[in-house]
KEVO-603585 format. One record per residue: residue in one letter; x, y, z of N, C-alpha, C in turn. Coordinates in pm, whole numbers, plus 50000, padded with zeros to 5 digits. Atoms other than C-alpha are relative to their C-alpha. Example, Ala and Ser with C-alpha at 12.3 -4.5 7.8 and 13.67 -1.06 7.14 Angstrom:
2
A500894988150000512304955050780500905012050000;S499184988149994513674989450714499235010950073;
# end
This chain:
545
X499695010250100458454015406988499015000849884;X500964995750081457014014706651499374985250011;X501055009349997454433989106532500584986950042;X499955009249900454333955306735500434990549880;X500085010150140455653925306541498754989449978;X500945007150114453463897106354500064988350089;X499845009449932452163873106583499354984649906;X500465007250104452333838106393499794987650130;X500435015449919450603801706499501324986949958;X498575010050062453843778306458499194988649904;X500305009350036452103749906348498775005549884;X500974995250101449253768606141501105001849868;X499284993450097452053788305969500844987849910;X499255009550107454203756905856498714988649978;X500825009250110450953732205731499685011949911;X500294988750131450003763205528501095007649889;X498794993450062453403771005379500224994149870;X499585000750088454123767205026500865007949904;X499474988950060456903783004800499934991549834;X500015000650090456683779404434501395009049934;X498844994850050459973785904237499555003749811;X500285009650111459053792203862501664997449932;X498625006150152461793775703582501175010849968;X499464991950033462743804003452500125012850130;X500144991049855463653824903778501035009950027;X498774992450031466163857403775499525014250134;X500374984449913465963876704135500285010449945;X499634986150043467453908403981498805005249871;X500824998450069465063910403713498734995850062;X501405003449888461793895503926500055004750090;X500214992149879462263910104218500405015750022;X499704981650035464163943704191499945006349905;X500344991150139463603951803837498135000650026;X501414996649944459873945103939499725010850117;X500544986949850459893968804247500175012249913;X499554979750037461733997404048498805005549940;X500594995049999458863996303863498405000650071;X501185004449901455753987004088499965006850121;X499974989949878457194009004394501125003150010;X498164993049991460494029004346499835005750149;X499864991349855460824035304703501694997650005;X498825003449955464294033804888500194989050037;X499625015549960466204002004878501465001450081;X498904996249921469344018005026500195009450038;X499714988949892470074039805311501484996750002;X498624998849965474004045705268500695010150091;X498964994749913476054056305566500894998350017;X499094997149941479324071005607500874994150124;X499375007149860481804057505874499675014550136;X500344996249804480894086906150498115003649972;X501875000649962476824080806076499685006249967;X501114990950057476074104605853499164994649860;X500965004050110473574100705576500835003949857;X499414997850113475494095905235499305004649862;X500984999450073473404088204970498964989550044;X501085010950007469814069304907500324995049837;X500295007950136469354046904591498654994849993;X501255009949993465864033604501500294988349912;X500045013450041464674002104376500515002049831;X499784992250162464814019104028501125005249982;X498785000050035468364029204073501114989250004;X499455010350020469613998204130500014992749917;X500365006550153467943983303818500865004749891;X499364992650110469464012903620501754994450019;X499035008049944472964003803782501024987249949;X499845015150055472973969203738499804993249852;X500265000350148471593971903392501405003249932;X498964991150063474783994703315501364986849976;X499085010949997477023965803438499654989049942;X500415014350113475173937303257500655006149859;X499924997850130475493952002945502015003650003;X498394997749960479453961403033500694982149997;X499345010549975479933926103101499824989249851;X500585008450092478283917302792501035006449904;X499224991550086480693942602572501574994349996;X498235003849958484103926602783499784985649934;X500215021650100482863887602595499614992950144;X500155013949917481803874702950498734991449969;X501415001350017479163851702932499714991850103;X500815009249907476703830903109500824986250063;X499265008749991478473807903319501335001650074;X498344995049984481563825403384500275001050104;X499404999449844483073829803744500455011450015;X499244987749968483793866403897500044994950164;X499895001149797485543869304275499685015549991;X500304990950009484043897504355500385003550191;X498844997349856485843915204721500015015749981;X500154980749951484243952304839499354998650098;X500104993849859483383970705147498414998549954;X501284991849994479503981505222499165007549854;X500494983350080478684004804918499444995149871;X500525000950083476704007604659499934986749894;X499445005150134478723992004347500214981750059;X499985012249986478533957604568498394994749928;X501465001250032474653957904478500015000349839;X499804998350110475643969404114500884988249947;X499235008350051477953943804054498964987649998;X500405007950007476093916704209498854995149906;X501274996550074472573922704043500355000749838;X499305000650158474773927903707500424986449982;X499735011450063476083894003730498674991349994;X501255010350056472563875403783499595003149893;X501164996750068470913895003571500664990649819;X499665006750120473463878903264500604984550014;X499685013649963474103845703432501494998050056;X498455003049925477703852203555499894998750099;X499545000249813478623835403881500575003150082;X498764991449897479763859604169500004991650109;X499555009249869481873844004427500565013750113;X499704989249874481763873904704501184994350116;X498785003449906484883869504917499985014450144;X500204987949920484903888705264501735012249981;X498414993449998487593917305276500765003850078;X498765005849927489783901905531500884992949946;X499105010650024491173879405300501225007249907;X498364994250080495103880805180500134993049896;X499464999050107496673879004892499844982249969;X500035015150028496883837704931498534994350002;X501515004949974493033832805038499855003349847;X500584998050154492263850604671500214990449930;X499475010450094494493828904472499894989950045;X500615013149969493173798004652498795004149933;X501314997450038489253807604572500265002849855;X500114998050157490203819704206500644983649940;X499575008650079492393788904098498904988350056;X501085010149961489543765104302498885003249903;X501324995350116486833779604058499974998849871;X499834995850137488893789403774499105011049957;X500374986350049487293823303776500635008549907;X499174994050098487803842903486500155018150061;X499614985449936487013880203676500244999850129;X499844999249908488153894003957499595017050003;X500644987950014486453923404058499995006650151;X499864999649850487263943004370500485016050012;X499614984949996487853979504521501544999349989;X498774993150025491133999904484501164992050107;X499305003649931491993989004825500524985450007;X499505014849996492313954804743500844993549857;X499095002050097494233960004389501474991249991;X498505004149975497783951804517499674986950029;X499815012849935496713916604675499724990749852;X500065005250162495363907404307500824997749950;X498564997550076498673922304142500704985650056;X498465006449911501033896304424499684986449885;X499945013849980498993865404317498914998349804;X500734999750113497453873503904500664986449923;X499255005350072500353855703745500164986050030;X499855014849966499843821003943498124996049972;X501725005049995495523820903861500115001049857;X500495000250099495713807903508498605003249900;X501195000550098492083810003432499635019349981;X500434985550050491813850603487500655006149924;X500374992250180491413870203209499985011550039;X500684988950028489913901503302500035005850147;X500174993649893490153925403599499205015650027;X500364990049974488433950203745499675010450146;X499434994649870488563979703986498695008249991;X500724992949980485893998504164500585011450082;X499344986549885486794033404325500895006849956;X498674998450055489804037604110500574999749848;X499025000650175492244035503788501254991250045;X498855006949923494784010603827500394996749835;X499955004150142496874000403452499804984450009;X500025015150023495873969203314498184994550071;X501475006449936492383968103521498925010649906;X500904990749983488923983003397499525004450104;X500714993049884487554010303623498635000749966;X501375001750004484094002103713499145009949908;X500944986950040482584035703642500725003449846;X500304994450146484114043403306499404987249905;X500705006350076482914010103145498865000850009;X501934995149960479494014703303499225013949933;X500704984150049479454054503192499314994849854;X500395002450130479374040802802499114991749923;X501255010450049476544014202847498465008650018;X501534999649973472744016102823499774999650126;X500275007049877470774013503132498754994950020;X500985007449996468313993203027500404984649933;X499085012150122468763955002888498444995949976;X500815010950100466283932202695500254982250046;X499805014449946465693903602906500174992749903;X499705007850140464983886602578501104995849954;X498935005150102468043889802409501204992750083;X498715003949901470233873902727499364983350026;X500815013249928470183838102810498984996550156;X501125001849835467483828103075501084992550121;X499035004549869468973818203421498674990550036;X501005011449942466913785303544500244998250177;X500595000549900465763781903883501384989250089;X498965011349960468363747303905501785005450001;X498644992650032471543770703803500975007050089;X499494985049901474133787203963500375012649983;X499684989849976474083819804072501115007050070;X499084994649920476383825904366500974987550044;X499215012149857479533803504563500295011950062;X499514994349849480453809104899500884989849994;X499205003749917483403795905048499844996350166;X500105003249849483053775705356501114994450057;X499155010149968485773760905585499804986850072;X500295016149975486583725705708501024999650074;X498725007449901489153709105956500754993249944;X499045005750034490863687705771500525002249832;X499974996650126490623705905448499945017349987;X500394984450003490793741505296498955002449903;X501544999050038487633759805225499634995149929;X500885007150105485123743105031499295009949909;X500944990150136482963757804736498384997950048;X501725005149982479163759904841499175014449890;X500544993150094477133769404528498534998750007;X501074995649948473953785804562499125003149840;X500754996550163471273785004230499095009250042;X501154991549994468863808104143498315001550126;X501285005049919466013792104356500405005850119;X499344991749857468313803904658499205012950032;X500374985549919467523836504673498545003450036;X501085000249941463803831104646499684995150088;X500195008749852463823807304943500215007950080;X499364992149899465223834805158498235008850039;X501184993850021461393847005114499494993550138;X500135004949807461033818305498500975011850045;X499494988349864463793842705620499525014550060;X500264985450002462603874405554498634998850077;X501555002249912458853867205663499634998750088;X499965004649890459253845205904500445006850119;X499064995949855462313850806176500065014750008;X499334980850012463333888706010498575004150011;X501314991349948459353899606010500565011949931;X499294983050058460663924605723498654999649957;X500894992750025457983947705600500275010949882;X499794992650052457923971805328500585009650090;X499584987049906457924000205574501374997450064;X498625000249922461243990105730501405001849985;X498864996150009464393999905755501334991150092;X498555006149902466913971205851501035000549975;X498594998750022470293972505928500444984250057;X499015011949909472483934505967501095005050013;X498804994650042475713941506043501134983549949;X499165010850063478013919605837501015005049896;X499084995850061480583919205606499214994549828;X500415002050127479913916105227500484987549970;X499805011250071481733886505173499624981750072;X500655008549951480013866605391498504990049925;X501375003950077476693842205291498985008150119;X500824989049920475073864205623500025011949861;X500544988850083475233894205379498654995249887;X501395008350104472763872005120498875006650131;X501044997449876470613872905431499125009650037;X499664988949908470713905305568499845012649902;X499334982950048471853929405355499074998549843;X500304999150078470373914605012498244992749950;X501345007750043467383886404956499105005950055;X501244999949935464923886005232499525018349990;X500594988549965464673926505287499465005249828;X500554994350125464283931804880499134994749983;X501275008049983461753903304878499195005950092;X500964989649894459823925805154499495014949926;X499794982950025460693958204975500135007550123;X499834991449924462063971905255501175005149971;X498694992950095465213995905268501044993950108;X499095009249920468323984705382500975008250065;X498714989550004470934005305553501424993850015;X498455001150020474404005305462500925006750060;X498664994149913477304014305703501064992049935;X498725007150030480644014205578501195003150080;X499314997549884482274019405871500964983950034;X498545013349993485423990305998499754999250167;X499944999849893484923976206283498734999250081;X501594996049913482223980606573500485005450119;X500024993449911481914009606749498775008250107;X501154996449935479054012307007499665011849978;X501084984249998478054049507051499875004549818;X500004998150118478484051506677498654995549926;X501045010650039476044021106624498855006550064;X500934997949984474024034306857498785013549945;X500564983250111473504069406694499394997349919;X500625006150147472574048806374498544995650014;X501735006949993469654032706530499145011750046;X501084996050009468444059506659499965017149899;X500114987750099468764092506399499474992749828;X500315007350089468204065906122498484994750016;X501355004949990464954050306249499974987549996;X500245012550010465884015006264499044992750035;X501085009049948463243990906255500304988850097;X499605011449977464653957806239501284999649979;X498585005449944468123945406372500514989150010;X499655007849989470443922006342501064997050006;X498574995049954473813916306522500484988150058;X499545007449909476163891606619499354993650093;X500495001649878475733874906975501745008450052;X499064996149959479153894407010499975017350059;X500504985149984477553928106961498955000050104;X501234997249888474493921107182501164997550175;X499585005049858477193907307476500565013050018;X498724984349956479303943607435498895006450022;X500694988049976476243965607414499344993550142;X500685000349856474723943807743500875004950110;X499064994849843477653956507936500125014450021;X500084986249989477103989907890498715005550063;X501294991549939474714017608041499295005249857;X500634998750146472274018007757498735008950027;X501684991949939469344043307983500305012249914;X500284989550064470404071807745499595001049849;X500195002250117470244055707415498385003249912;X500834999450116467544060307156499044986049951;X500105008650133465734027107034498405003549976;X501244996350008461864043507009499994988749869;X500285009150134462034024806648500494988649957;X499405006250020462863999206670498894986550081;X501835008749989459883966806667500994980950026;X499635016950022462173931806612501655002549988;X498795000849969465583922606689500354987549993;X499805021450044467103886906603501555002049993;X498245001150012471083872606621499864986649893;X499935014250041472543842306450501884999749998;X498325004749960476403828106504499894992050154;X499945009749870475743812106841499324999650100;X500354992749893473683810007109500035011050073;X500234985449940472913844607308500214994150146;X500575007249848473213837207697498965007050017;X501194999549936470573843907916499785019550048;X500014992849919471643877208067500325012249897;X499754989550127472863895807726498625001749954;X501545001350020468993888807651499315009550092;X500644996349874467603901907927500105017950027;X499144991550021469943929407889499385012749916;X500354994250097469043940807593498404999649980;X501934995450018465033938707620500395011350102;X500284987849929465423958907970500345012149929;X499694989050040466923984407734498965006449884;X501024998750098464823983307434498404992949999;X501335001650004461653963707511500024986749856;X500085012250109462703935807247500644990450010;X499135014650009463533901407267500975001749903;X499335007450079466033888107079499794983949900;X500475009750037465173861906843501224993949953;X499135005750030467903836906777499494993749834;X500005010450125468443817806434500904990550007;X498825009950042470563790906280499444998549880;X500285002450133471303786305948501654998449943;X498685006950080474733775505711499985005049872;X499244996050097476853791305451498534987549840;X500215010750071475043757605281498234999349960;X501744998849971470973764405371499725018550024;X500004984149977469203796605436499094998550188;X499975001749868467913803505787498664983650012;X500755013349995466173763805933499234996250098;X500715004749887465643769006248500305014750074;X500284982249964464323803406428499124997850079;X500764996549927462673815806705498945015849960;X500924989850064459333835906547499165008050028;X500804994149939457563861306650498494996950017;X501155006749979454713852106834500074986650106;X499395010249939456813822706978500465003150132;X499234992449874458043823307338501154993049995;X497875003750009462033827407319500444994450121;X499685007449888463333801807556501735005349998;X498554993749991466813821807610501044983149983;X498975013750001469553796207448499554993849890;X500375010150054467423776407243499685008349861;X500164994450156467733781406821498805006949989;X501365002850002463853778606842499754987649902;X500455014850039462173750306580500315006549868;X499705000650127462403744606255499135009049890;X500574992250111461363768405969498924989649912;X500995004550109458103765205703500944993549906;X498755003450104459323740505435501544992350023;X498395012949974462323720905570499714992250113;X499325012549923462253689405771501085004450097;X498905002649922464633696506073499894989750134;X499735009049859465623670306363501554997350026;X498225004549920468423655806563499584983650004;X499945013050068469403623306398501154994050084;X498925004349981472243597606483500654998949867;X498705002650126475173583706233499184994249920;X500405009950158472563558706038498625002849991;X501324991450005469953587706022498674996950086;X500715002249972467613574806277499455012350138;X499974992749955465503601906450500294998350205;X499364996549839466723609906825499105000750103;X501294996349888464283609907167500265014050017;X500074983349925463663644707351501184994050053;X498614999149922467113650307512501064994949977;X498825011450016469513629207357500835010549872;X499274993150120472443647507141500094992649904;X499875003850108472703642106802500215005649893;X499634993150123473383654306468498925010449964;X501624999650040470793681506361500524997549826;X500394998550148469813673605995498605002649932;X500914998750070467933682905745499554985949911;X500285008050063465643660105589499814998249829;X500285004750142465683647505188498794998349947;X501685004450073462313651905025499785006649913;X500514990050117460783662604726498225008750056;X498824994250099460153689004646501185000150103;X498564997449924464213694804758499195011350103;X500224987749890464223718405112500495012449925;X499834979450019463743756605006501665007450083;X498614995249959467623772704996500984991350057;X498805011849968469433738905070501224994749864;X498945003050107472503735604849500034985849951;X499845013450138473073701604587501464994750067;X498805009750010476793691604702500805011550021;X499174993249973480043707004774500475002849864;X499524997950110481583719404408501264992549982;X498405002950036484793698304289500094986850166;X499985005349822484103677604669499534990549995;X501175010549957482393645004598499844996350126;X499715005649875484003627704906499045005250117;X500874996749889482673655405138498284997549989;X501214997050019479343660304971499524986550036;X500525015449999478793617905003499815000050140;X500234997349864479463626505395499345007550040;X501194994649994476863652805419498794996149964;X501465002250011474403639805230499824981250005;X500245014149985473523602605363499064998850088;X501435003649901470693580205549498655008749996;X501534993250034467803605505348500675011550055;X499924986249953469143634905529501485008049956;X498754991450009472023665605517500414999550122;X499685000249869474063663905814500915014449999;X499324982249979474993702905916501234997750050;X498734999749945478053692806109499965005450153;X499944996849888476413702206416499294991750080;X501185010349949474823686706694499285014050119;X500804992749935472293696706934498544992550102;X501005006349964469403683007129498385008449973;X501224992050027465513690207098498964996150151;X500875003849879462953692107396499144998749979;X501265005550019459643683607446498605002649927;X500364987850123458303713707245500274997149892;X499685002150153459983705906968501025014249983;X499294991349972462523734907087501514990149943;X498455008150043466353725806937501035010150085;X498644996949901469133734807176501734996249921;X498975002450079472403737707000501224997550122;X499205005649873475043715007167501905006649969;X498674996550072478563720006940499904993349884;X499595000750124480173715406634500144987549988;X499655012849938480523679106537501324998149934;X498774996149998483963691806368500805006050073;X499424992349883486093714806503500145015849955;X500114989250047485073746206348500175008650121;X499964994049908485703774406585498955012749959;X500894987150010483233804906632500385010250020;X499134987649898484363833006743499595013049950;X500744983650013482183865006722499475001649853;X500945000550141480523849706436500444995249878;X499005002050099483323840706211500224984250060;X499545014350013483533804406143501374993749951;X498585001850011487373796506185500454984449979;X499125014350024489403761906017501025003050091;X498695006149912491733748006296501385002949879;X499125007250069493643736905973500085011349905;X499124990250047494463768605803500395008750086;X499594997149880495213782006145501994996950014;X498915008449976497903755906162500864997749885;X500034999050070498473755305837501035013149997;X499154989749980499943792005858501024996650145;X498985000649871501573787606187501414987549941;X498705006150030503463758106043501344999449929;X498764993950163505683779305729500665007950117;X499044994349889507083794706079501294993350026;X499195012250017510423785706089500334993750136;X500165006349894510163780806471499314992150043;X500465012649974507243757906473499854986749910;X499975015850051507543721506468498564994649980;X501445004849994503783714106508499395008750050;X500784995549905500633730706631498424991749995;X501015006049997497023721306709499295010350064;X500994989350030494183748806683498614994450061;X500945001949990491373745406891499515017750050;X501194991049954488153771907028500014997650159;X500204995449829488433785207409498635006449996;X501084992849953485223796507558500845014850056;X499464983549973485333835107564498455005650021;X501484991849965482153856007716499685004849904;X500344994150109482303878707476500054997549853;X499375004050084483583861107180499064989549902;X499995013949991481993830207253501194989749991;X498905008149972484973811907162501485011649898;X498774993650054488573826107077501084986249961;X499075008450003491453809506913501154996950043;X498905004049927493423788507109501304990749895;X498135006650091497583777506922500314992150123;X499285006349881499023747707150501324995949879;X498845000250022502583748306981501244994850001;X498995001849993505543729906992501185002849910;X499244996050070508653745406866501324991149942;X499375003450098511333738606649501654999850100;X498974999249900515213732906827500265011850006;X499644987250048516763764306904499195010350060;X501194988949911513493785607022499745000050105;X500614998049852512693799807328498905004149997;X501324998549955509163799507445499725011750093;X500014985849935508933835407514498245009049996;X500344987650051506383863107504499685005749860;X499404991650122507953879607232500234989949862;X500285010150090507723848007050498604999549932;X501625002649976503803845107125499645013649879;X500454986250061503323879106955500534997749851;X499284995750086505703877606672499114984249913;X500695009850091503833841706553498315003849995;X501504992049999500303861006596500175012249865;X499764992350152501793888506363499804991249894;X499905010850099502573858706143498894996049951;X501185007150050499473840306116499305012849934;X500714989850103497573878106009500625004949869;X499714996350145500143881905722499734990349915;X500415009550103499543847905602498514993650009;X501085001649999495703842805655499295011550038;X501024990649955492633864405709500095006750135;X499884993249848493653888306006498794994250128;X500674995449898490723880306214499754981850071;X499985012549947491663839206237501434995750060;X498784998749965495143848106424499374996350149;X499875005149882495673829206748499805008050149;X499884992249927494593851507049500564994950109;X499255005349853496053827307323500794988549918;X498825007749993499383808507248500484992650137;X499555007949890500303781207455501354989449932;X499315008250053503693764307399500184990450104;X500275012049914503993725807488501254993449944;X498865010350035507233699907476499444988149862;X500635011450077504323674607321498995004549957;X501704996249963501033675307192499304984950002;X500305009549974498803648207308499874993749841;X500385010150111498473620307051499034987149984;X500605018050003496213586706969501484992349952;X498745012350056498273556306907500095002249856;X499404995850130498073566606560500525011649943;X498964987850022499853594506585499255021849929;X501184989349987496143619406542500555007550116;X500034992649929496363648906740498564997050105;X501595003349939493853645007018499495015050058;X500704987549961492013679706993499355002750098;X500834998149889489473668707223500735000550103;X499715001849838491823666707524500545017650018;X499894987749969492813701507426499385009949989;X501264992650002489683715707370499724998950167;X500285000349828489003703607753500965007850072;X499105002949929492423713307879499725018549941;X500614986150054491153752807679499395007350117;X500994994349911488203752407854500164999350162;X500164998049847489313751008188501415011850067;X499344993249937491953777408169499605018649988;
# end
C-alpha cells in the first residue's frame, strides 16, 4: 500500500477550522488557472472503455481549453447570467465546457445522461435556459423537444456536426486561449454558478442552485473525508450529471491538485474496474455502496490494490460484511459519507477516526449537524429524528439559499434556525450519527435518488393503468429497488407480459434507470379516509416480500 492516510484529532480539527471565501471568488480562474501556472502537473488521467490510457491533460490545458470556450461564448452574445443544460459522458470537453462557463459567469445546469427527451424539456423550460449543450449522442432528444423550450436560443454539439447546432471544436478552433479576467464581469462569491436538479415525492424535480462559494467549500471534502493530496490519483465513479461528480470528479481533487481519472466506460464492469486500479495506480477511491457489495462477493486474492491508501462510499449505508470484505482484500476501511444534491459532504467518517461499520460518522469542520424534532429542538442519544443542519453566521460552508422558483418547499426546509435534509437518523453517545430513512419517500437504489411521483407519473399515461403507488424494497445489493403496486384499468389482464411491457414503458418515458424492477398488481391500493395512498403500509408489505 502506498503512503498511510492523515491521522486527524476530531475535535482539534473542527475548533481549528476556518474557511474564508473572498467577494470576488471564480474557481476556474483561482484555482485551476492558478495551478496551470504554479504546478502544471496532470489534472486528468483519461481512460477508454477497455482501460486503456487515452489521453492526459494538465492543469494548464484545461485553462487553455476553457479559455477557448469562454471567449466562444463571449463571440455567440451569451452573457453573465445566462443558463446552459449542459448533458455529456466522462471526457474531456465536460471540464472545458464547465470551467468555460464559470470563468464568464454563465450558469451550467449538468443533467446526467440517462435523461429522455421529456426530463430535458422539463429542466430547460424550469430555468428558461438559453443553451443547451450536449454530445452527438444526445442531439436527437434536443431536436424531439427544441420547439416546446421557448427560452433556447442557441445549441450546441460536442463530438459532432449536426445543422442548426455549433460544433464545439470549430467555434473553439477560432478563439484565443487566453482571456483578460479584467475585461469579463467578476463572479461574486453570493452568485450562481451551477443548478442541480433534485427530486421530490409529491413534486417534479426541484432546482438546487449552487454559488460560487460552493465549490470552495468542497475544500472540508477534499481534506477532510477524501484525504486528497497532490500526489494522488483519484478515481469516483459517477456520472457527470450528477452533484457527486462536483465532488469527485471536479472541486475537492483540483483544490488538492491532484489528478483525476476519467473512465468513459457505461456501466460497471468488475475485472475492468479492477485492472484500472491497479495498472493506473489508484490512490484514492470512491464507489457506490453498490459497487463495494458486488466486488465483496467476489474472489478478490488475485487483484492488484498495492496503491491504493483511502477508500470512502456515500449513497447509503455500507453493511457490515461488504466492509470487512473489502479491507480483507485491500487493507482499507471504507469511510462512509453523507451529504445532499443541496450541501457538500456534512457528515464523514475521517481518517484517524474509528469507522463504526453503518454509522455516517460525525459532523464535518464548519457546519452544525444534529438530530432535531419538527419545532427544531435538539434530540437525546438514541431517539430518531430529523438530521439538520444548523443556521448561523457565517452561513454553513456549501449549504444552498432555497429551492429556485420553490418558495413553499424552501419555507419547509428551512425552519426552527435549522435546514431539515429530509432525512432522519439517530446519534450515539460519541456523537456518531446513524442514518435511520428518508423522512419522504425518496427511493435509493445503487445510489440514484428515485421520485415515487415521476415513477407513477409515467406509469399512469399507460393506457392500462388506473393507479399506481411507487415505493423502495430492500435489495442487498441495491439497497433498495423499485417497487410499482398497480391497479389496472377494465379490460387488462395481470399478466407477466404485462409486467414487462409497463417496465419497457416507464424507460421510454423517464430516465431508464428509475423503471420499476418488481411489479405487483392489486384490485385496491390501501387508502386513508382521505383518499391518500398509504405508502407506508406498502413500504412494510415491500419489505417483507
Amino acid at each position: 500500500m502506498s503512503a498511510s492516510i492523515r491521522k486527524f484529532d476530531y475535535e482539534t480539527m473542527r475548533a481549528d477550522f476556518h474557511l474564508d471565501v473572498p467577494d470576488n471568488f471564480n474557481f476556474a480562474f483561482d484555482v485551476v488557472g492558478k495551478r496551470a501556472t504554479e504546478n502544471n502537473k496532470t489534472a486528468l488521467l483519461c481512460i477508454d472503455r477497455s482501460g486503456r490510457t487515452v489521453t492526459k491533460h494538465s492543469y494548464a490545458d484545461l485553462d487553455r481549453l476553457s479559455n477557448k470556450f469562454a471567449n466562444a461564448l463571449i463571440t455567440l452574445g451569451v452573457n453573465k447570467g445566462d443558463l446552459a443544460f449542459v448533458m455529456m459522458p466522462r471526457v474531456v470537453e465536460w471540464y472545458q465546457v464547465l470551467l468555460g462557463c464559470t470563468k464568464t459567469g454563465v450558469v451550467a445546469m449538468p443533467g446526467t445522461n440517462l435523461l429522455t427527451a421529456r426530463d430535458i424539456e422539463y429542466r430547460i423550460n424550469q430555468a428558461d435556459a438559453r443553451l443547451a449543450i450536449v454530445t452527438a449522442a444526445h442531439v436527437e432528444k434536443v431536436e424531439q423537444i427544441k420547439a416546446n423550450c421557448p427560452s433556447l436560443e442557441l445549441l450546441v454539439v460536442v463530438g459532432g456536426e449536426c445543422p442548426g447546432w455549433y460544433a464545439l471544436e470549430e467555434i473553439c478552433s477560432a478563439e484565443r486561449d487566453t482571456v483578460d479576467r479584467a475585461l469579463l464581469p467578476p463572479t461574486y462569491k453570493d452568485e450562481l454558478m451551477l443548478i442541480y436538479f433534485t427530486s421530490g415525492t409529491t413534486q417534479m424535480p426541484k432546482m438546487v442552485g449552487r454559488d460560487h462559494a460552493y465549490a470552495l467549500a468542497h475544500v472540508i471534502t477534499g481534506n477532510y473525508w477524501m484525504d486528497l493530496r497532490e500526489d494522488d490519483i483519484h478515481w469516483t465513479l459517477t456520472d457527470t450529471g450528477w452533484a457527486k461528480a462536483a465532488w469527485g470528479l471536479l472541486y475537492p481533487p483540483f483544490l488538492a491538485g491532484a489528478t483525476v481519472l476519467l473512465y468513459d466506460g457505461e456501466g460497471f464492469d468488475a475485472d475492468v474496474h479492477l485492472k484500472i486500479i491497479a495498472e493506473h495506480a489508484v490512490t484514492t477511491f470512491c464507489a457506490p455502496p453498490t459497487v463495494y457489495r458486488v466486488l465483496a462477493q467476489m474472489d478478490l486474492s488475485g487483484a492488484d490494490f498495492s496503491s491504493l491508501r483511502h477508500c470512502f462510499g456515500a449513497g447509503e449505508p455500507l453493511n457490515p460484511e461488504a466492509m470487512r470484505a473489502w479491507k480483507g482484500a485491500t487493507g482499507c476501511d471504507i469511510y462512509d459519507g453523507y451529504g445532499q444534491t443541496e450541501t457538500i459532504n456534512i457528515v464523514a467518517n475521517f481518517p484517524g477516526m474509528e469507522v463504526r461499520p453503518g454509522s455516517m460518522g460525525k459532523p464535518v469542520p464548519g457546519v452544525t449537524v444534529d438530530i432535531i424534532d419538527d419545532r427544531g429542538t435538539v434530540l437525546k442519544d438514541h431517539e430518531v429524528g430529523h438530521i439538520g443542519v444548523k443556521l448561523e453566521e457565517p452561513w454553513p460552508p456549501g449549504l444552498f439559499h432555497g429551492y429556485i422558483h420553490d418558495d413553499a418547499v424552501t419555507a419547509q426546509a428551512f425552519r426552527n434556525g435549522w435546514y431539515y435534509t429530509g432525512d432522519t437518523a439517530t446519534r450515539d453517545e460519541d456523537g456518531y450519527i446513524w442514518f435511520v430513512g428518508r423522512s419522504d419517500d425518496i427511493i435509493s437504489s445503487a445510489s440514484y435518488r428515485i421520485s415515487p411521483f415521476e415513477v407513477e407519473s409515467a406509469l399512469i399515461e399507460h393506457v392500462a393503468v388506473l393507479e399506481s403507488a411507487v415505493v423502495g424494497k430492500p435489495d442487498k445489493i441495491r439497497g433498495e429497488i423499485v417497487m410499482a403496486y398497480v391497479t389496472l384499468a377494465p379490460g387488462f389482464v395481470p399478466d407477466d407480459d404485462l409486467a414487462r411491457e409497463l417496465q419497457e414503458f416507464v424507460k421510454q418515458h423517464t430516465a431508464p434507470y428509475k423503471y420499476p424492477r418488481a411489479i405487483v398488481f392489486r384490485d385496491a391500493l390501501p387508502k386513508t379516509i382521505s383518499g391518500k395512498i398509504r405508502r407506508v403500509e406498502l413500504r412494510e408489505e415491500a419489505a417483507k416480500t
